[in-house]
C-alpha positions, -999 to +999 in steps of 0.1 A: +000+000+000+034+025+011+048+015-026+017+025-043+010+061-025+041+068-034+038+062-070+011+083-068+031+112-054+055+108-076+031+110-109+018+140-089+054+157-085+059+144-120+033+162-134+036+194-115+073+194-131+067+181-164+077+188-202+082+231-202+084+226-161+049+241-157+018+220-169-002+220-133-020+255-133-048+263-119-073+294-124-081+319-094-105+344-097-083+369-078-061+393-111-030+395-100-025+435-091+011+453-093+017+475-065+051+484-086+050+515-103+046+515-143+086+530-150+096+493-133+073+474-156+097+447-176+097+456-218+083+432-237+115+414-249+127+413-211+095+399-199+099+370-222+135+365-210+125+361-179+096+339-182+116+318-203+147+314-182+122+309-151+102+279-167+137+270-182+150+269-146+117+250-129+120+228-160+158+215-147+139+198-117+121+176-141+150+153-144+160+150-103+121+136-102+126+115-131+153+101-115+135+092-085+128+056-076+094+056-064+102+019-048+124+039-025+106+056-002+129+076+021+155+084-004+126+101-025+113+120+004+146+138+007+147+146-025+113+159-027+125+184+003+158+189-015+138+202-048+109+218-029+126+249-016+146+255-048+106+252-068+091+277-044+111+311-050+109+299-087+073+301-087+070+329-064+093+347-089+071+336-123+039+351-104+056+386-093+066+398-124+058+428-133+046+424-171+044+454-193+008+465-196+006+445-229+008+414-215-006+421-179-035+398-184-008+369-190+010+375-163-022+371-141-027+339-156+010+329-147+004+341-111-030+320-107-008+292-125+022+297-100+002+297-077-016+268-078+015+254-085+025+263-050-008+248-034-002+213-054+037+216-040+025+219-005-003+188-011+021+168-026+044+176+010+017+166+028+008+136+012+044+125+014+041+135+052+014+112+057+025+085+038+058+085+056+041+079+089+003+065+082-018+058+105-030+023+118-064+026+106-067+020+065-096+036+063-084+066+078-052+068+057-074+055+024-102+090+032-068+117+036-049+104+005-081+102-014-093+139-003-056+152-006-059+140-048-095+153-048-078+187-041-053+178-067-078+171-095-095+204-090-062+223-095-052+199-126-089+209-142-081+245-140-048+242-158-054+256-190-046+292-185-013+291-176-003+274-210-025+301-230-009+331-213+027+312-223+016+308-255+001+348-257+035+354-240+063+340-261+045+351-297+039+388-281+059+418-303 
């Protein structure tokens, strides 16, 4: 029962780091407002730098999960809490950036997508958490594993804004 939780984390961390290191997104209702002035807004050509080189960087994380054995329960745990705090700040970076007015309503979309992001990162700790040390009780373990991917699911639905706003982003003039 361990082995196969943890497969299931691992898909999880898999997909939250898979191809273009950004393909779990979510949607939040909440626009993402810049409290920065407008003379600190990024050009166009130096927002797309630095969404690229962020993904680019989130991306590299990709293969250290690949390489994970999910068999191996404690080795991938420390791993997960080796990659974690390196992910964060990239994510909290992606969503802060302050996009020229052009492309502001893609940037809102990143932040929503970074930050669900985030939310799956801390699920995924938790589930790893719980797994680690599960309860006696199956049925107990079964209910917080199955409502911890039920919160999952409704972040993976919401995904597709994040890839149109990187899409708007990288073809913008």
């Amino acid at each position: 029962m361990k082995k196969k939780l943890m497969l299931i984390g691992m898909l999880v961390l898999s997909m939250l780091l898979g191809s273009g290191g950004g393909k779990i997104y979510a949607s939040n209702s909440t626009a993402a407002v810049s409290t920065e002035s407008q003379s600190d807004q990024l050009t166009v050509a130096q927002y797309k730098e630095e969404v690229r080189k962020i993904i680019s960087e989130i991306g590299e994380f990709e293969v250290i999960v690949s390489n994970m054995n999910p068999a191996d329960l404690t080795t991938s745990i420390e791993i997960y809490k080796e990659v974690v705090p390196k992910l964060t700040p990239l994510y909290e970076k992606l969503g802060s950036l302050n996009a020229p007015a052009s492309l502001s309503g893609a940037q809102s979309k990143l932040k929503e997508g970074a930050d669900a992001s985030l939310e799956l990162i801390k699920l995924t700790s938790e589930m790893f958490e719980f797994i680690s040390g599960p309860p006696s009780d199956i049925s107990l373990l079964t209910n917080k594993m199955l409502e911890i991917q039920e919160q999952m699911n409704l972040l993976q639905t919401k995904a597709l804004g994040m890839d149109e706003a990187l899409v708007e982003i990288m073809f913008a003039n």
